[in-house]
N, C-alpha and C positions, 0 to 999 in steps of 0.2 A: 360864769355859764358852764354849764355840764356837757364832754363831747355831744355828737349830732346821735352817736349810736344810742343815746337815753330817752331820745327823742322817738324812735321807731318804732316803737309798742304804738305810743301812740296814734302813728301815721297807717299802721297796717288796721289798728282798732278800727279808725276813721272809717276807712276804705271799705272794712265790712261792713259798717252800718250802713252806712252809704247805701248796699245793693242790697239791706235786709229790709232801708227806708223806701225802695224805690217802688212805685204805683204798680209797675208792670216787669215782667220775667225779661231780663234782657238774654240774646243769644249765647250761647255757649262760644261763638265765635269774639265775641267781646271777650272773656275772659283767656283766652289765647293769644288775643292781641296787645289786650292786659300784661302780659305776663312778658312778650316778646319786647312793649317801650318802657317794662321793667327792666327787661336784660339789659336793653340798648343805655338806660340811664346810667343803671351801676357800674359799664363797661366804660363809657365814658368818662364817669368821675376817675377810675382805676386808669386808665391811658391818656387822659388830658389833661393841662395844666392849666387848674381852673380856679378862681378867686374863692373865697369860703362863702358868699353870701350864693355863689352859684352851687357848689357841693353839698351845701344845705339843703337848699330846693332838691334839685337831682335824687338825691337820696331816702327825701320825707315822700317826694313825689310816686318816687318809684316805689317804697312799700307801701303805700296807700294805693297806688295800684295793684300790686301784689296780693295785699288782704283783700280787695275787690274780687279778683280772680281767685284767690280760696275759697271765698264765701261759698260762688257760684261754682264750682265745681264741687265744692263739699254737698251744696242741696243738687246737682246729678246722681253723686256718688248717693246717697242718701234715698233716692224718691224710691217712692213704692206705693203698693194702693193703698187706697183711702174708704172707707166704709161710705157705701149712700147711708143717705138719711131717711128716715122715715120710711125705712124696710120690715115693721113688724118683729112679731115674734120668729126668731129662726132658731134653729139645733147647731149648736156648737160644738164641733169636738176639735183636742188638742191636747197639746203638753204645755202641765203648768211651769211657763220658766221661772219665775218667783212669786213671793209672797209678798203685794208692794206695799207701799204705805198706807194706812187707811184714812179714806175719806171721810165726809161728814155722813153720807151714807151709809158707812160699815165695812169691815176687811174689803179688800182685792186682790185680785192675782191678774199677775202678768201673763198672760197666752199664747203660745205659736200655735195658731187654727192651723189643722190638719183639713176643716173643711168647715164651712159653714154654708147652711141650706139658702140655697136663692142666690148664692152668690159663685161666678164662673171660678177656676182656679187662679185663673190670671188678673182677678178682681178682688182677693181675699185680701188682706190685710196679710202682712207676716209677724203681727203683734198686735196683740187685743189686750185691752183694760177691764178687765169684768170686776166690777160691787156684787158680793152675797149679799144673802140675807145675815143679818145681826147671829141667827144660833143657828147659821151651817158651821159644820166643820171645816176647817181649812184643811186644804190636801197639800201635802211636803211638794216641792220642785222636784219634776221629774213626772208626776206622776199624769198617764194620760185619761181624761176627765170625758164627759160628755155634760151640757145642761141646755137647758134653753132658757133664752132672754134676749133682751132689746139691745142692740150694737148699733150706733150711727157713729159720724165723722167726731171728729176731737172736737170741744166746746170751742166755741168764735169767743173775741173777748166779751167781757161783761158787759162792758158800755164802752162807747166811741173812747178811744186812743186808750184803753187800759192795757195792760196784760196779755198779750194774746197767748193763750194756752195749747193751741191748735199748732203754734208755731214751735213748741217747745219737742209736743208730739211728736211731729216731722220730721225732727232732731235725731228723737229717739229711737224711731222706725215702730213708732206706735200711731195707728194708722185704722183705729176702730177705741170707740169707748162703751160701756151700757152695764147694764146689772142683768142679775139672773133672776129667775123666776121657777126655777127649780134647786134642787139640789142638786151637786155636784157628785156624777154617777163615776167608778170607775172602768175601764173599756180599756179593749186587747187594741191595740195599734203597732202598729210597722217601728222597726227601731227609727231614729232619727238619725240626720244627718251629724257627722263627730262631732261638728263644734257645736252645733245646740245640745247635745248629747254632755259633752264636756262643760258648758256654760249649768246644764242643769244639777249637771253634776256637783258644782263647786257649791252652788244656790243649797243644794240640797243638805252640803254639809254645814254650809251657814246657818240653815233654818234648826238643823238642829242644835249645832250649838247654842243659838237662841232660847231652844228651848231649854235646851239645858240649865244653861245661866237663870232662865225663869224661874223652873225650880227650885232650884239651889237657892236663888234667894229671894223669891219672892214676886207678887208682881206691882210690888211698892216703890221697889229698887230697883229689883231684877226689869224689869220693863225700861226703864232706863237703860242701862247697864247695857241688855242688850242688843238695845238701838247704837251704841254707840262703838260697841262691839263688833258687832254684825250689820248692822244697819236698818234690820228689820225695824219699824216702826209699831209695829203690830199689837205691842203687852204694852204699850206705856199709855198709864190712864189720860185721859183726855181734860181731867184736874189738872193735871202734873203741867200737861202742854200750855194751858190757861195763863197759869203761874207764871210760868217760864216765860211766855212770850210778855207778859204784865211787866214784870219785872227786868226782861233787857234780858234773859240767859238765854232764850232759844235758840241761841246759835251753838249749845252744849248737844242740842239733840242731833245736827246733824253733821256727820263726819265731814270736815274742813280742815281748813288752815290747823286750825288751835289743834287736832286729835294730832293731825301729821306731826306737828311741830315737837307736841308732848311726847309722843313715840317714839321720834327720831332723834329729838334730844337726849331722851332717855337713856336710851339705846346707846348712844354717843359714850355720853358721860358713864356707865355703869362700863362698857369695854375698856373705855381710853383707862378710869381707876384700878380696872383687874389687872391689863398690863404693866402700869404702874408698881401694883403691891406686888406684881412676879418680878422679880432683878435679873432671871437670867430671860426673859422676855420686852422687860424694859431695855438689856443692852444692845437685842439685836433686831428688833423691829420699831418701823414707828407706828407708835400707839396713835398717833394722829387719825393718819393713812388708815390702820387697821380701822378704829372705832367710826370712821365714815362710812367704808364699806359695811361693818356690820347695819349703819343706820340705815344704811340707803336697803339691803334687806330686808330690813325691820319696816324700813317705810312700802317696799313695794309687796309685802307677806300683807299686810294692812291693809293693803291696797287688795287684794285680791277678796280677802276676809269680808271687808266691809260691803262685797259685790259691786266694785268700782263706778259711784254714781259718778256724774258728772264735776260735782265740789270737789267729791272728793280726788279724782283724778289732776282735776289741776292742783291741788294742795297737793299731791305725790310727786308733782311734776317740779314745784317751785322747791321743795325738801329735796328732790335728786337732784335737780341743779346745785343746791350748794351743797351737798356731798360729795357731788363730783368735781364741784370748784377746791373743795380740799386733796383731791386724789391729785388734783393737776398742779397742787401748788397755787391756787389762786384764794384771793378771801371768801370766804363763804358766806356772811351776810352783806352787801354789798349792793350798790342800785344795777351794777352791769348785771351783776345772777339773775336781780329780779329781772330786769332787762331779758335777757335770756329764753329766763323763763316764761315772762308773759309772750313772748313770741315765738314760740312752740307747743306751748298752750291753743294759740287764737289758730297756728296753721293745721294745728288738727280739729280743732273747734271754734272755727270763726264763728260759729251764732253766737260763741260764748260773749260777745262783748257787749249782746242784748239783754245776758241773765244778772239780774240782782247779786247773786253770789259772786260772779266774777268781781263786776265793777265794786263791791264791796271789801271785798279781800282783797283786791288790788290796791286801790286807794289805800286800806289800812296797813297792808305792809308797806307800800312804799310810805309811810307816814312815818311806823316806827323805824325803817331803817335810815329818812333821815334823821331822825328823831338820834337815834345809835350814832350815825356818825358825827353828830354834832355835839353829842352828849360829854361834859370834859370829863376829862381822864386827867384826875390828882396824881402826884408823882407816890409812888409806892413808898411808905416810911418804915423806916429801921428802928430794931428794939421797941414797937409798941404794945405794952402790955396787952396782954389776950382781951382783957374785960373791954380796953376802950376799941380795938382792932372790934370785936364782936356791934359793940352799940357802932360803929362806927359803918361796920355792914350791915344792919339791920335798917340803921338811917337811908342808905343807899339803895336797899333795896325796897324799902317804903316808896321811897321820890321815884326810881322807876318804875314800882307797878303803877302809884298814882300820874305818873306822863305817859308811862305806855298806855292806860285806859283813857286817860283825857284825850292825846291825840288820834288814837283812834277809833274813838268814840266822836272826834270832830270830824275827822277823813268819811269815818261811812254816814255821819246823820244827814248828809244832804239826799244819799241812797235810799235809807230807810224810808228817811220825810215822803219821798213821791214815791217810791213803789209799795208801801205797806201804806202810807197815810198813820202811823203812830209813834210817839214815840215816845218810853217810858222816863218818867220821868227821874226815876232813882236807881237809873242803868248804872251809874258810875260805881255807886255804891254800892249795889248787888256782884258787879263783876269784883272790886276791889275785897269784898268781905271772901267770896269763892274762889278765886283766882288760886291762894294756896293750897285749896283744898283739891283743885282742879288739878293745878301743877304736880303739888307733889305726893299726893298720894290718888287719889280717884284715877285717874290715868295708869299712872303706870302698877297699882295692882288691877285696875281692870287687865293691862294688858298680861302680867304675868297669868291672870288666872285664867285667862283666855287660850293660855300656852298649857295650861297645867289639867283645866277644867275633863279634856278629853282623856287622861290619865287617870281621872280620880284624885287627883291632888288639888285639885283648885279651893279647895274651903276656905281658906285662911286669906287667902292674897283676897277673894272674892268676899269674905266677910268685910274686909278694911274697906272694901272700895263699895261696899253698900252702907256701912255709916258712913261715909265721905257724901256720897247721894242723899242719904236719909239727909245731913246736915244741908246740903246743897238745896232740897228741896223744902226746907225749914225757911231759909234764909229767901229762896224765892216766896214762897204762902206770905213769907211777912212781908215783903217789899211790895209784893203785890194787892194787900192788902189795906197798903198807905192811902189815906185821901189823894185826890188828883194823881195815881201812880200812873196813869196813862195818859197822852194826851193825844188829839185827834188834827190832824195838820190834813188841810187840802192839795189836791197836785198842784204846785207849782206850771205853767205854761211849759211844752214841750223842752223848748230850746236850752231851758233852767239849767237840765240835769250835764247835758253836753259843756256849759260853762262851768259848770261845778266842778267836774272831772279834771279840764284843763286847769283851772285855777290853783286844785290840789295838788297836780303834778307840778305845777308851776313852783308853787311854794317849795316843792318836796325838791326836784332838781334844779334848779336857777341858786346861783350863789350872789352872795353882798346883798345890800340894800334892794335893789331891783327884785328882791324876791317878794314883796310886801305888795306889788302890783296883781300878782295872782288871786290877792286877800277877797275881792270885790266880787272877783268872781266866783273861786270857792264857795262864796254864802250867797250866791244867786238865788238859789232856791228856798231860800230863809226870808230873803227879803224883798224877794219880786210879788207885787202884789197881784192874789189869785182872783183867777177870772171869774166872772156872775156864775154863780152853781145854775143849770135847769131847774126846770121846774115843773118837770115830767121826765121816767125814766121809762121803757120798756123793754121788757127782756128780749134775748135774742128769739124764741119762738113765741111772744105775745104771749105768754102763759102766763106771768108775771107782772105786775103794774105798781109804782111810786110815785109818790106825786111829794114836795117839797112845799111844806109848812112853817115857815122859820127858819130853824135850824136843825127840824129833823124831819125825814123822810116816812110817809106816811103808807104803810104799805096795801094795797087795797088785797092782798091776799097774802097772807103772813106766812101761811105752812107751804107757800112753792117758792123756790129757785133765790132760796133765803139767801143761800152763800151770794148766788149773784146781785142780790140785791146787797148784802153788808158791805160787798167790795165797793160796789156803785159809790152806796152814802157815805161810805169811810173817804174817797178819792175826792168829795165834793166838800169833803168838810163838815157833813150830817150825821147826827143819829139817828139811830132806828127806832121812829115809836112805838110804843108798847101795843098788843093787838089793837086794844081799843080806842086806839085813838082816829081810826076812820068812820066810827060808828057816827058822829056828831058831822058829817058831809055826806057819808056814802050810806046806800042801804044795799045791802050784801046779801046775796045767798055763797050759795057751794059754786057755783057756777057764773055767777055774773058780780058786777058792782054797776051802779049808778050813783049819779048825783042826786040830793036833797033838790027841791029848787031853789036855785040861785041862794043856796046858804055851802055850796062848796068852791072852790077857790083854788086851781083852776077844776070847772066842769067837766070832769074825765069820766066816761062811762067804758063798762070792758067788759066782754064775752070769752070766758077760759076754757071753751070747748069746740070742736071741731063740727058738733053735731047740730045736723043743719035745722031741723024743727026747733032746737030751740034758737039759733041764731034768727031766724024768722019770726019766732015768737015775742021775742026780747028788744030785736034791734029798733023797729019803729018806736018803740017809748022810747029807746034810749037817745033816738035821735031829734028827738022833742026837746029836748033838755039841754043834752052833752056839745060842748063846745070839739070833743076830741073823741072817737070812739073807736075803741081798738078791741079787734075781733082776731077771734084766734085762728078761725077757719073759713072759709069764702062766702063775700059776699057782695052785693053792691054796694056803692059809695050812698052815705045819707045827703041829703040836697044839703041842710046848712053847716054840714061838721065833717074839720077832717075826719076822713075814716082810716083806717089803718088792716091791713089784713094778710092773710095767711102768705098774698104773695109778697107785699112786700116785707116782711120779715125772711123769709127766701132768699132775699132778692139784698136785702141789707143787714139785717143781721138785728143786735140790738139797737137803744135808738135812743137821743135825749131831744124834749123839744123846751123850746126856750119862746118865752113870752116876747114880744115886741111891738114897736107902734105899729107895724105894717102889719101884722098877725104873728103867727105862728114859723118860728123856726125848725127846721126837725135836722138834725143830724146822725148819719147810719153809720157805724162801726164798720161795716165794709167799705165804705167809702174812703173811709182812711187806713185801712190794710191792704187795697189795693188787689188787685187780680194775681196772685202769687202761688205759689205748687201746694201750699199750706192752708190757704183761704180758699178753695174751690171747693 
């Protein structure tokens, strides 16, 4: 068994979900008291002389109290307003703080309203998410814009218990969403305050570097290149994104573990060699010590570059802890650093332990570093000729990339499996064929010419690292392009993901045979069999309607609120049928769907417009017929069929109903996020 200290990630993790699960906002005054029969526990164990099965307790107890009271002071520190909903067209002006990722919509930028119409000061949001139009120009960070367009609250999740994307928002102090409706004008404004001032400032020299790298090579490569460089997401074609997620790479596009680790390795090893090949700097310094601190530089310059997302911040974090573990004399890849690090990580960002990225990157390291320390270590041989010394590391380094991908590629598929619902099927093999190309050149001439690029010297480092992409995105097109390369897996039951997580720690820390007990649980979510899919979906504002045919989801309005419907059927274990497949049940205009008679299955009729002549018009047929009628904007209840309407979509969010002998079950997505500072 591994000390109690390997244990404490996990207890503090615990403790924040704990109060990210809970129905209702508890007092700020909990979290004080929290933190105080924290103290009293740890003081305890430190002054008493107490058995190990009571110092165990004591000490899991207390950081899982601990991480409770982070949580909730983290969402204090954090709150701010929140955009109403369904406030029209208003004039927005501000500074753009970046250029963010683009949606299924089109570019966006990140906002600090200066002001927006209809809304008091003390009600603006201090971050807004605007979608252009496809052929606006994008405007650099920094720069202050005026447009008009649609802003409401951050999106509720897709359907009951998915994703909540409102909560990530909150997170981020983004606190309004919507697209424009004009073009983005530029306008005289008051300087800003320093730090957004200096925040836009950095933004602004990222973007251009961005651009730069674009041109320079392309935006075949260069779009890549530069995401991964800067972070902008912006140039990279949305073929390229396809691919990559088909084939297991997408986790190339977004700066994480893998950039940190390539960088700071890098970095490492090219210092620790230069002082080596100097003899009067080999005698008097240690090149150790030196080439750490160069890394931890290296990693926290990256760290600024990249516009410090949230991945990537904890990958900066888990890299400075073992660079600093060599400054101090300790080991640097190790479960105490991870240790460490995940609990400096979670006390600056306890929602972290709700994002996919964490729990993934978590898992997978602590996978490969038991994985490393368990790895044997053959006693080094004397006089072996070069030829067989060579095949002999090539063999070794074969067997570890193929264990470092297998194991963690098992560590996060159970992550994968219920938050994406996919999972490719020829992952192993796409990272395995990329991994060198990754390691040892694409990375690190990205990062020379990243260094070089604003000189005017970057061509060279930056041509090598755009064939290493060009080959990278070869290797994905074809992997992706394999029969069955994708496969579609439904959520597992809530509680799956939580046994998974422990099982893998379990396996990763626990020594001797008793480690083989965590197995059961680790593939919880592999083998727990999933619940009856619905058999009706509605979107969060009824604009949108599925109904479930087999095994794929039938959409009765194909060109709205797509994304949240792919999420839906992907989570349920459905595809998406093709437009025409509601034609043979439903009869369709632009604005409405009805059933056939009694030739649709279930009889779901639906009104996708607010405007009340025709909800008057429409609804009595509809209510002839339809077992289920869902209206988008107000109206009365039909005598024999649920009805559904403007308010209670308000009032609940999206919605799944489920067939039964008693009737009709409905469950609302707000009902299980609960009344919380993010869900209002």
């Amino acid at each position: 068994m591994q000390p109690v200290s390997l244990w404490t990630p996990l207890a503090f993790g615990a403790g924040a979900a704990i109060y990210l699960a809970l129905p209702g906002e508890p007092l700020a005054l909990v979290a004080y008291a929290f933190l105080a029969a924290a103290a009293l526990m740890l003081a305890a164990v430190s002054r008493m002389s107490l058995g190990r099965a009571a110092v165990v307790l004591l000490v899991l107890a207390a950081f899982a109290l601990g991480g409770f009271a982070a949580a909730k002071l983290r969402t204090q520190a954090v709150r701010a307003p929140i955009a109403p909903a369904g406030g029209g067209v208003r004039l927005i002006e501000g500074f753009v703080v970046d250029v963010a990722s683009p949606g299924q919509g089109g570019p966006r930028l990140l906002i600090a309203p200066i002001r927006i119409s209809g809304l008091a000061p003390n009600a603006t949001p201090i971050r807004i998410r605007i979608t252009l139009r496809e052929d606006d120009v994008l405007p650099a960070p920094g720069a202050a814009i005026s447009l008009k367009g649609m802003v409401n609250a951050p999106p509720p999740p897709a359907s009951p218990g998915s994703y909540d994307f409102a909560r990530d928002a909150f997170f981020d102090g983004v606190g309004g969403v919507g697209f424009a409706l004009t073009s983005a004008e530029p306008i005289r404004a008051e300087p800003p305050p320093w730090r957004l001032s200096l925040e836009m400032k950095v933004n602004a020299v990222r973007w251009a570097l961005a651009k730069q790298i674009v041109e320079e090579m392309g935006v075949e490569s260069g779009g890549l290149a530069a995401a991964m460089i800067s972070g902008h997401e912006a140039f990279v074609p949305r073929e390229q994104v396809e691919d990559l997620r088909a084939s297991g790479l997408a986790h190339i596009i977004s700066i994480s573990g893998l950039h940190m680790a390539i960088v700071g390795g890098f970095t490492f090893a090219a210092v620790r060699l230069g002082i080596a090949a100097w003899p009067w700097a080999a005698l008097r310094v240690s090149s150790k010590k030196v080439a750490a601190a160069a890394g931890l530089f290296a990693v926290t310059l990256y760290l600024v570059i990249s516009g410090a997302p949230a991945p990537a911040e904890r990958a900066a974090i888990t890299a400075g802890a073992a660079f600093l573990a060599i400054l101090v004399d300790r080991r640097a890849i190790s479960l105490h650093t991870l240790a460490i690090a995940a609990l400096v990580i979670m006390a600056l960002q306890p929602e972290a332990v709700a994002a996919p990225g964490f729990q993934m990157s978590f898992a997978a390291t602590a996978a490969l570093v038991a994985l490393a320390e368990a790895w044997p270590r053959p006693p080094a041989e004397i006089n072996t000729p070069w030829p067989i010394r060579l095949a002999q590391a090539l063999g070794v380094w074969t067997a570890a990339s193929i264990g470092a991908s297998f194991v963690a590629g098992l560590a996060t598929g159970p992550f994968a499996m219920q938050h994406f619902n996919r999972v490719s099927t020829f992952g192993l093999v796409a990272n395995l064929l990329t991994a060198p190309i990754t390691s040892f050149l694409m990375m690190p001439a990205l990062a020379i010419g990243a260094v070089l690029a604003p000189l005017g010297l970057g061509g060279l480092p930056l041509a090598a690292a755009g064939l290493a992409i060009d080959t990278m995105n070869m290797i994905a097109a074809w992997v992706a392009g394999m029969p069955g390369s994708q496969r579609i897996f439904a959520s597992a039951p809530a509680w799956t993901l939580p046994a998974a997580f422990i099982g893998v720690l379990w396996l990763c820390l626990w020594k001797g045979p008793l480690r083989w007990l965590g197995l059961p649980l680790a593939l919880a979510v592999w083998l727990c069999p999933r619940p009856a899919a619905p058999d009706v979906w509605i979107s969060a504002d009824g604009s949108a309607v599925a109904v479930r045919r087999g095994d794929e989801a039938v959409l009765m309005r194909p060109d709205a609120k797509l994304f949240a419907a792919e999420l839906w059927a992907r989570r349920r274990g459905l595809t998406v049928a093709d437009a025409g497949a509601r034609d043979g049940g439903y009869d369709c205009d632009r604005w409405s769907c009805a059933p056939l008679q009694a030739s649709s299955d279930p009889r779901v009729a639906a009104i996708f417009t607010r405007r009340v002549s025709t909800i008057e018009k429409k609804q009595p047929l509809y209510c002839q017929w339809a077992e289920i009628v869902v209206i988008r904007g107000q109206a009365a209840p039909c005598p024999k069929a649920i009805t559904l309407t403007e308010a209670d979509f308000q009032r609940g969010g999206s919605a799944e109903l489920y067939r039964t002998v008693d009737g009709w079950r409905i469950v609302w997505a707000q009902d299980l996020r609960g009344q919380r500072p993010w869900s209002r």
